[in-house]
TORNUGU-253756 format. One line per 3 residues: number of its first residue (from 1); their letters; for each residue z, x, y of N, C-alpha, C, O, CB. Coordinates in nm, 2 decimals. Atoms other than C-alpha are relative to their C-alpha. Glycine has a CB too. Example, Ala and Ser with C-alpha at 12.3 -4.5 7.8 and 13.67 -1.06 7.14 Angstrom:
BEGIN
1	as	0.00:0.09:-0.12:0.78:1.23:-0.45:0.00:0.09:0.12:0.07:0.19:0.12:0.12:-0.10:0.00 | 0.00:-0.09:-0.11:0.71:1.37:-0.11:0.08:-0.08:0.11:0.09:-0.03:0.22:-0.14:0.04:0.05
END
This chain:
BEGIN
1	xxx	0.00:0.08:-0.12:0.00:0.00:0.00:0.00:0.09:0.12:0.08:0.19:0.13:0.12:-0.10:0.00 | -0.03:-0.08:-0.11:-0.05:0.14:0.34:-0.05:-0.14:0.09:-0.07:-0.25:0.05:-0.08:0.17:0.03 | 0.00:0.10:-0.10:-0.10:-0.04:0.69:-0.12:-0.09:0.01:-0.13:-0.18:0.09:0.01:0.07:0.12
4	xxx	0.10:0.11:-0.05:-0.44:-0.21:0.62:0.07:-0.09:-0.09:0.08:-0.21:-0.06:-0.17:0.02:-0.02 | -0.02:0.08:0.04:-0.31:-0.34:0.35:0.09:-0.14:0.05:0.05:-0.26:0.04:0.02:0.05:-0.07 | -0.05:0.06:-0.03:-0.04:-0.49:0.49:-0.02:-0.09:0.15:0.04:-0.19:0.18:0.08:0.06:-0.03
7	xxx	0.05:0.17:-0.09:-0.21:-0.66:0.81:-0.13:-0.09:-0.05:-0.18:-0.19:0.00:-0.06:0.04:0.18 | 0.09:0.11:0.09:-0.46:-0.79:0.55:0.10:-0.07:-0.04:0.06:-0.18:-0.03:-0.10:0.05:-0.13 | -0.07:0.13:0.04:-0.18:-1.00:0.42:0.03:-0.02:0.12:0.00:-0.14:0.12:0.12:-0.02:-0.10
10	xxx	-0.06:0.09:-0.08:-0.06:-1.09:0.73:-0.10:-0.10:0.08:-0.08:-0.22:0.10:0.08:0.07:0.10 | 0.09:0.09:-0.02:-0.41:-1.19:0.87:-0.06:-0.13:-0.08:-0.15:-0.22:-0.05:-0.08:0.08:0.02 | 0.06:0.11:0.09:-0.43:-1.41:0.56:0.09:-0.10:0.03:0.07:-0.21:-0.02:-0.02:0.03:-0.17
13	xxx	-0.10:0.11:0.02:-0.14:-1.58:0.65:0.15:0.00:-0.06:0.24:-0.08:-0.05:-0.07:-0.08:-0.08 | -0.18:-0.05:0.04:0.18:-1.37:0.48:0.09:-0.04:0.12:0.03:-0.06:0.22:0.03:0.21:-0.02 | -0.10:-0.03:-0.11:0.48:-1.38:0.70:0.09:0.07:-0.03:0.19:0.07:0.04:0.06:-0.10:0.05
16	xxx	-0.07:-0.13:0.08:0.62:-1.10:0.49:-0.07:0.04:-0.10:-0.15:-0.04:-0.15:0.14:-0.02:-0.07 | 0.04:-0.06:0.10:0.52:-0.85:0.25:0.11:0.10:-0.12:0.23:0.15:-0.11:-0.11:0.06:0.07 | -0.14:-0.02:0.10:0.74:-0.73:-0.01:-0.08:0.20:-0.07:-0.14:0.22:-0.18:0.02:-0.19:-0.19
19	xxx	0.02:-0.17:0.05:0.67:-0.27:-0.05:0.11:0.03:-0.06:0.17:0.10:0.03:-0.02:0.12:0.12 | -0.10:-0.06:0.06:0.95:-0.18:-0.26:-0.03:0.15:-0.05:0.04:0.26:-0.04:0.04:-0.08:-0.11 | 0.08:-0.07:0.09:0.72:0.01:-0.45:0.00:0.17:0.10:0.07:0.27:0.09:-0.17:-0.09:-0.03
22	xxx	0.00:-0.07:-0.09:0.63:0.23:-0.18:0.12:0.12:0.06:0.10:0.22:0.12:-0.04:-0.09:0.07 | -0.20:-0.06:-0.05:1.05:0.37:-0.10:-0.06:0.08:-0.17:-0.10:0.19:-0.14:0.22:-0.18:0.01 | 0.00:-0.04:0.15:0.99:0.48:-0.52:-0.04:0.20:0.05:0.01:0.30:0.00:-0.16:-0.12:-0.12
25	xxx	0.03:-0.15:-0.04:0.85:0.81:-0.36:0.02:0.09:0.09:-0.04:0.18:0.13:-0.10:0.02:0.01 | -0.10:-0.05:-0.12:1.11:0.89:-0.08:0.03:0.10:-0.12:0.01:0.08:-0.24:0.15:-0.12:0.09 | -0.08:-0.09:0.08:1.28:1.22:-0.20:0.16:-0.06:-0.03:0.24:0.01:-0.10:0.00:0.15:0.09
28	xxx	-0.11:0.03:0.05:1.61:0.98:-0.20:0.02:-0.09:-0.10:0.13:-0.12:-0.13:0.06:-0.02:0.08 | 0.04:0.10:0.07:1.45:0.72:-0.43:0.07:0.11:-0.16:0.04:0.23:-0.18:-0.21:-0.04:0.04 | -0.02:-0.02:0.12:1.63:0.77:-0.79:-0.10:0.04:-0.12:-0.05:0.09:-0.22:0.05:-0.11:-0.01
31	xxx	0.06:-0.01:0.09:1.35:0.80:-1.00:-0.07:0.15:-0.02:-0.06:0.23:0.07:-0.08:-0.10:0.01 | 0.08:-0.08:0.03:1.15:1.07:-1.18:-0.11:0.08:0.08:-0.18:0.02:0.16:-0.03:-0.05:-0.07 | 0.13:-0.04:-0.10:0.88:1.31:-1.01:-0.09:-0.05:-0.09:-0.15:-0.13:-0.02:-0.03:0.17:0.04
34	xxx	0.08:0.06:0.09:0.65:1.20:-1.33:0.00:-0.18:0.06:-0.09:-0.25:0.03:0.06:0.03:-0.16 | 0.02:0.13:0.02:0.71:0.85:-1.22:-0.07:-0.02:0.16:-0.15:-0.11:0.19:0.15:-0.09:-0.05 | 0.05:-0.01:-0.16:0.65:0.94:-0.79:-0.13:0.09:0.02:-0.18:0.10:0.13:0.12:0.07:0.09
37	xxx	0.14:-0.06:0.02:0.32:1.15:-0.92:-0.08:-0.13:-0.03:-0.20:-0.14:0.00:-0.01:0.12:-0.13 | 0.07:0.08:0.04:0.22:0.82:-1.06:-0.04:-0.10:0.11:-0.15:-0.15:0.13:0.06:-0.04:-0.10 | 0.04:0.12:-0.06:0.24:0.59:-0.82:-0.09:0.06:0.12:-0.19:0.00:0.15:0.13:-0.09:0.05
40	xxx	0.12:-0.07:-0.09:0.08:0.84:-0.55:-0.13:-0.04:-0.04:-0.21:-0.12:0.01:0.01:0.15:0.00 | 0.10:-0.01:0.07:-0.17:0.89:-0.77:-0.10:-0.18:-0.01:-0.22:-0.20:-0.01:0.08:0.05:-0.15 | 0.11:0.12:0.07:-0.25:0.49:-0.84:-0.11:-0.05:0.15:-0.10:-0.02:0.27:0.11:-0.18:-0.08
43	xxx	0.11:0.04:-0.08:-0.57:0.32:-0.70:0.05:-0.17:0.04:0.17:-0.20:0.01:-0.15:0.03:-0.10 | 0.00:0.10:-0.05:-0.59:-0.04:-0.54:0.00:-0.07:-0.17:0.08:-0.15:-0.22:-0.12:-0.03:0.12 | 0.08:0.12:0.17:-0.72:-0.19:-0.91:0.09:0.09:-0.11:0.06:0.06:-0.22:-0.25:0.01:-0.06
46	xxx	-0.05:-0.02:0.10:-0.47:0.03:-1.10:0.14:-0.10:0.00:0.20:-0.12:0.10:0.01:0.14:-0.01 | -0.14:0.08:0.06:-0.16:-0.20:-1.26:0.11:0.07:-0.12:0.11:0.19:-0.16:-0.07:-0.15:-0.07 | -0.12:-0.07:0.00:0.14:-0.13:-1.42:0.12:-0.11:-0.03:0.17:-0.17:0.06:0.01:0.07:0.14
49	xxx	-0.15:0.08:0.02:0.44:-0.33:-1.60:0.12:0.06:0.01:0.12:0.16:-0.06:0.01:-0.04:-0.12 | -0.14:-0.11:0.01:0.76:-0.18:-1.57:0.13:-0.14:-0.03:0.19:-0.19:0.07:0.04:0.12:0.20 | -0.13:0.03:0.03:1.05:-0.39:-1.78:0.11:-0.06:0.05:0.16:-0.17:0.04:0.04:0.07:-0.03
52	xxx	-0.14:0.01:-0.02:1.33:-0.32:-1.62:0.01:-0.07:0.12:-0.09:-0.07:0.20:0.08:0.13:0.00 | -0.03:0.03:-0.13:1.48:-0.48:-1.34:0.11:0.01:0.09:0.22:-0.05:0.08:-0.03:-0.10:0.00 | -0.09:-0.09:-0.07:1.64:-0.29:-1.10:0.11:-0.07:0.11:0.22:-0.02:0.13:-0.09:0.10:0.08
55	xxx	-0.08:0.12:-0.05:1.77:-0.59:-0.89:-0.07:-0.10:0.09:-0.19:-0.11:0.09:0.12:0.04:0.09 | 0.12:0.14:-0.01:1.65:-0.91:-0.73:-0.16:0.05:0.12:-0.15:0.13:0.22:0.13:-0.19:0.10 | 0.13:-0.03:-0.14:1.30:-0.88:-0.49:0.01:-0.04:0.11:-0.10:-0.04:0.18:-0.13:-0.05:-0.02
58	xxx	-0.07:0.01:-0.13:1.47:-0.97:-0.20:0.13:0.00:0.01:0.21:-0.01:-0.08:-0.03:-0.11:0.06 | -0.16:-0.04:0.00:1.80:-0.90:-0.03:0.07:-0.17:-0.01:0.18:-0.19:-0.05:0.05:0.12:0.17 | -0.05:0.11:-0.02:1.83:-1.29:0.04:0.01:-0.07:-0.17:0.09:-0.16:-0.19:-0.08:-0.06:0.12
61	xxx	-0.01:0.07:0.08:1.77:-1.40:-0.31:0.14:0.00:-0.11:0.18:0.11:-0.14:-0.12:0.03:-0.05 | -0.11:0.00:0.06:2.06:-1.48:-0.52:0.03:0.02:-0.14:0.14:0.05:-0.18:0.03:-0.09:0.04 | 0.01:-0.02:0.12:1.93:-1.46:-0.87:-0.10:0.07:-0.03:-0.21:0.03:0.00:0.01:-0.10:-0.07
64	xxx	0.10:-0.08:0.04:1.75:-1.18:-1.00:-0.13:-0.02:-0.08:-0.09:-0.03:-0.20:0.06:0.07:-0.05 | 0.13:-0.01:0.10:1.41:-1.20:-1.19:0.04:0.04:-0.13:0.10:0.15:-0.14:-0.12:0.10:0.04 | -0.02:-0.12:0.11:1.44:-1.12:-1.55:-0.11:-0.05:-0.10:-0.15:-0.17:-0.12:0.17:0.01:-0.09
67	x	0.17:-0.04:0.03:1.12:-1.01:-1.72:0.00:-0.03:-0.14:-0.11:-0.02:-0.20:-0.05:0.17:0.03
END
């Protein structure tokens, strides 16, 4: 995700966009360098399941997703 993406959703009509993903490759982000090589690395059309769930997808939501 970078900035076109994100005023392409807003021009579509988003009124938020949700980058979590994006923090994954801060140097304070918990995860793996194999896992912050990856996501650099991906393209627009590459995808990607990941399991676990680390906690809910917003700070306002009250019950987490479980996959």
């Amino acid at each position: 995700m970078d900035g076109r993406g994100i005023a392409a959703a807003l021009a579509l009509g988003a009124t938020a966009v949700q980058m979590g993903t994006a923090f994954l490759t801060c140097e304070e982000a918990g995860v793996s360098d194999a896992y912050k090589v990856a996501i650099v690395r991906a393209r627009d059309n590459d995808n990607a399941t990941d399991a676990r769930i680390l906690r809910p997808p917003c700070a306002g939501d009250s019950e987490p997703l479980h996959a």
